[in-house]
TISEMAR-226514 format. One record per residue (C-alpha): residue in three letters; x, y, z. Coordinates in steps of 0.5 Angstrom, whole numbers, plus 2048, in hexadecimal, padded with zeros to 3 digits. Last residue first. Layout:
<tikol ALA&x X&y Y&z Z>
...
END
This chain:
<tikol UNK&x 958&y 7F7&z 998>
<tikol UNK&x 952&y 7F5&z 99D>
<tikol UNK&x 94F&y 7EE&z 99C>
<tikol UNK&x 953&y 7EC&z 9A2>
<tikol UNK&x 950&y 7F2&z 9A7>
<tikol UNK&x 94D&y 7F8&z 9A4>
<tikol UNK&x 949&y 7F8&z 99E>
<tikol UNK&x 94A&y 7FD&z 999>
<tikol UNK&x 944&y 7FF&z 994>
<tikol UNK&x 93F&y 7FC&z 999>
<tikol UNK&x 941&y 801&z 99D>
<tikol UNK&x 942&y 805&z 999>
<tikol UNK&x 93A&y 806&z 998>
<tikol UNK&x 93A&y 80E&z 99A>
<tikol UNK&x 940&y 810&z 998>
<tikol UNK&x 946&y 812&z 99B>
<tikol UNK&x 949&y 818&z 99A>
<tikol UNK&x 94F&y 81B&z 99F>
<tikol UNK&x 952&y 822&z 99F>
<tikol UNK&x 958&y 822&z 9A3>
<tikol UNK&x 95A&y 829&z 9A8>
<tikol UNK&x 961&y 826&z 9AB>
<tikol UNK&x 965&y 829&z 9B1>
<tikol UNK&x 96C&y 826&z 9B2>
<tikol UNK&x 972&y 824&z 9B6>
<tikol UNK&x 96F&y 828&z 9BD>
<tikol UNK&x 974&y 826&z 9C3>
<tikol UNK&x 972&y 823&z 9C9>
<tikol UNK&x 973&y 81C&z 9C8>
<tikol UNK&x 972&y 81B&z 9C1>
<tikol UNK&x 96D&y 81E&z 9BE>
<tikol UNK&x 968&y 81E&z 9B8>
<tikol UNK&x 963&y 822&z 9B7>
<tikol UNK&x 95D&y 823&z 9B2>
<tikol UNK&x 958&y 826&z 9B0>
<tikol UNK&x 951&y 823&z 9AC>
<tikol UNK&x 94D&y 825&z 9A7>
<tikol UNK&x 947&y 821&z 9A5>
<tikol UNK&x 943&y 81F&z 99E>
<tikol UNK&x 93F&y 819&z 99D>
<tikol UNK&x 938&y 81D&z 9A1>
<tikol UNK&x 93B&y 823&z 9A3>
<tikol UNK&x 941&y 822&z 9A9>
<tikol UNK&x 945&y 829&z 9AB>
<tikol UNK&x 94B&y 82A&z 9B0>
<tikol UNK&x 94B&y 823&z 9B2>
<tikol UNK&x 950&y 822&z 9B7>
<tikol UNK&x 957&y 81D&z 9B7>
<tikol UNK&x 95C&y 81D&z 9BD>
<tikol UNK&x 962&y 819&z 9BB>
<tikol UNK&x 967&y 815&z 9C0>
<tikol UNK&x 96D&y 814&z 9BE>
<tikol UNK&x 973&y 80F&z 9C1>
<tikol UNK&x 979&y 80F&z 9BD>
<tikol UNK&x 97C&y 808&z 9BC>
<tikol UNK&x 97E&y 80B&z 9B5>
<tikol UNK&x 981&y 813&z 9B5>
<tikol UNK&x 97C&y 818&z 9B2>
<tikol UNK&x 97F&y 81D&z 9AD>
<tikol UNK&x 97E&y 823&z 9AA>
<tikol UNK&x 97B&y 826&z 9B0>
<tikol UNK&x 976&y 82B&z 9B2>
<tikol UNK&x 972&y 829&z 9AC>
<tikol UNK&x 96B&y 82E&z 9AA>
<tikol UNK&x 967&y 82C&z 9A6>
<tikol UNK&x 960&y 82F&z 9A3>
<tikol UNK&x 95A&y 82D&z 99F>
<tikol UNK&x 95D&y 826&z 99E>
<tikol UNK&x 959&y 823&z 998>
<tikol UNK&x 955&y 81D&z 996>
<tikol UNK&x 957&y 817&z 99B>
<tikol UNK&x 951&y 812&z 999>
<tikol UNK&x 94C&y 80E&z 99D>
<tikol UNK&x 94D&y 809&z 9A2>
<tikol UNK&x 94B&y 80A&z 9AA>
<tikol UNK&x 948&y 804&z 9AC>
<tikol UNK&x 93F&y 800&z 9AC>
<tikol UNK&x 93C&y 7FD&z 9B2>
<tikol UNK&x 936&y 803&z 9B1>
<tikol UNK&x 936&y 808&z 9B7>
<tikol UNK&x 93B&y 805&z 9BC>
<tikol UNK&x 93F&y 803&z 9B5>
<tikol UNK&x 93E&y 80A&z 9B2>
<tikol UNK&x 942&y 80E&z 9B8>
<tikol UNK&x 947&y 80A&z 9B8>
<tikol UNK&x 949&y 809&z 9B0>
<tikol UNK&x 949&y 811&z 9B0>
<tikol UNK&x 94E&y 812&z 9B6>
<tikol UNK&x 952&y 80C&z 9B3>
<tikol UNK&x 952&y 80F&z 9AB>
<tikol UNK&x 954&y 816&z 9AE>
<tikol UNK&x 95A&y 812&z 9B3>
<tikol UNK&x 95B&y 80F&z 9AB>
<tikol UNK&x 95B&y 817&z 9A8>
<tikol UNK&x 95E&y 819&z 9AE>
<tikol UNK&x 965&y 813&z 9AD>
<tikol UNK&x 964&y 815&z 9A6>
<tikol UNK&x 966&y 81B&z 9A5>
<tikol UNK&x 96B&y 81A&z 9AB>
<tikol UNK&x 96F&y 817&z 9A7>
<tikol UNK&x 971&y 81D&z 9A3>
<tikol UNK&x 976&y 81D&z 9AA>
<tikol UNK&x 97B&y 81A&z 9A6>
<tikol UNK&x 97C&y 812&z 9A9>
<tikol UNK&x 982&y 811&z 9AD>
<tikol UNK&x 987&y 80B&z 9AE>
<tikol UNK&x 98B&y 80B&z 9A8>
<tikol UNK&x 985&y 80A&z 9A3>
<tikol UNK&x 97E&y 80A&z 9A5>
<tikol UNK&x 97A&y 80C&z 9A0>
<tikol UNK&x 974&y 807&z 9A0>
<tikol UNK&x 974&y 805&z 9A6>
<tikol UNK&x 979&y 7FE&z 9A9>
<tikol UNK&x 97D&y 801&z 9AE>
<tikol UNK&x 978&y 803&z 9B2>
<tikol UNK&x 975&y 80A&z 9B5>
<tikol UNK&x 970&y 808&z 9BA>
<tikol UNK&x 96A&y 80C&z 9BA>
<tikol UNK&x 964&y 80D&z 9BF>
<tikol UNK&x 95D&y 810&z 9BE>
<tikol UNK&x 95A&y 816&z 9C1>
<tikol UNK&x 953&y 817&z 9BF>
<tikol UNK&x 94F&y 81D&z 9BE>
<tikol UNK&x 947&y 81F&z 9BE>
<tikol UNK&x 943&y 819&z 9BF>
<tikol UNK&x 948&y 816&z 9C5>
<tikol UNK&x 94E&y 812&z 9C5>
<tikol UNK&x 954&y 810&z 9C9>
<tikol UNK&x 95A&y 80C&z 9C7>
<tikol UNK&x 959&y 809&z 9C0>
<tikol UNK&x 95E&y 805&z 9BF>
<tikol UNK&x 963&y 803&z 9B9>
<tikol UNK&x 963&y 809&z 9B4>
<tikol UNK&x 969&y 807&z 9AE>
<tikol UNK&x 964&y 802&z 9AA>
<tikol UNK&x 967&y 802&z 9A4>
<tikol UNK&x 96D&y 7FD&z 9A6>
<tikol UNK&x 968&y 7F7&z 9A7>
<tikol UNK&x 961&y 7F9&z 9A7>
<tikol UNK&x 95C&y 800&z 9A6>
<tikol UNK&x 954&y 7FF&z 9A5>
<tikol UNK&x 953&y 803&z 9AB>
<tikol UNK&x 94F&y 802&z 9B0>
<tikol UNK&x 94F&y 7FB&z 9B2>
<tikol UNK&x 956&y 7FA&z 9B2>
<tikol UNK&x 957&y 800&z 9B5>
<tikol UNK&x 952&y 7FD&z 9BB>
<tikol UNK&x 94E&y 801&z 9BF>
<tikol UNK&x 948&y 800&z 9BE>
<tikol UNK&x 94A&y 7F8&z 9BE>
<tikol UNK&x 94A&y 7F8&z 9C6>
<tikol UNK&x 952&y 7F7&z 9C7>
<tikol UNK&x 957&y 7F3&z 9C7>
<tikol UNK&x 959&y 7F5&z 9C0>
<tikol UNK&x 95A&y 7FD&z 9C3>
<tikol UNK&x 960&y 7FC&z 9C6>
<tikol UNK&x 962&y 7F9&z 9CE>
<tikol UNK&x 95C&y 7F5&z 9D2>
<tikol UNK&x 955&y 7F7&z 9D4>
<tikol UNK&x 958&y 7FA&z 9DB>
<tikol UNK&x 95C&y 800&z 9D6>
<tikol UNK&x 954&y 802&z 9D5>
<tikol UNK&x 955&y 807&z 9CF>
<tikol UNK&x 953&y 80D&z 9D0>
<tikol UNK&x 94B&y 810&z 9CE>
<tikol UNK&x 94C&y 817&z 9CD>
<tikol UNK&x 947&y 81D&z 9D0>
<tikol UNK&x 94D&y 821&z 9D0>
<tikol UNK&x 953&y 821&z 9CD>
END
């Protein structure tokens, strides 16, 4: 990815050590077991890489495995991480809107074993006004587990709407 801002591994490991751009929790409304993205690795207007943990306590785990159907929601979060970024350097607000439609997925598996590690590159394909589409995909390793169109509505007074933080949901 070129143009992209890594992570600075001197600052401290995970993205609550680092400045508050780029922390998921100031990002996207998302707590406890929702919150399935853990860090933002590297970032830039155009895309961002973020980075996922598979853990036992998501929603639809079940024997060791979530089905790949995740990965809806872990670009739509990544989405909501990448918008958050770009708006917080511009106007101290996160990325919350609503998920409102998957114009394409592909699953390359059924299913994804807890305790994988993911990293989930995001672009923006198309942003006008509170509608944007974005494209998604989910690797582990080297392998390919998913690709994912979403579209995203967030309105303009959301923020308002849907605080971040404590006040949040």
């Amino acid at each position: 990815m070129t143009g992209l801002e890594p992570l600075d591994q001197t600052r401290g490991k995970g993205a609550s050590s680092l400045d508050p751009e780029r922390d998921i929790e100031q990002l996207i409304p998302h707590r406890g077991r929702m919150k399935l993205v853990d860090e933002l690795l590297e970032v830039s207007e155009d895309e961002a890489l973020v980075r996922a943990r598979v853990r036992e306590d998501w929603p639809l785990a079940a024997g060791g495995k979530v089905p790949a159907l995740v990965s809806i929601e872990l670009c739509a979060q990544s989405a909501g991480v990448l918008a958050g970024w770009k708006r917080r350097s511009i106007e101290r607000l996160g990325g919350r809107g609503w998920l409102v439609g998957v114009r394409d997925a592909a699953l390359y598996a059924n299913e994804i074993a807890v305790g994988s590690d993911l990293r989930i590159r995001i672009q923006p394909l198309l942003e006008m006004d509170a509608y944007a589409v974005y494209r998604g995909e989910v690797h582990e390793g080297e392998s390919l587990l998913a690709e994912v169109e979403l579209q995203v509505f967030r309105p303009a007074d959301f923020d308002a709407q849907m605080p971040l933080g404590e006040d949040a949901l």
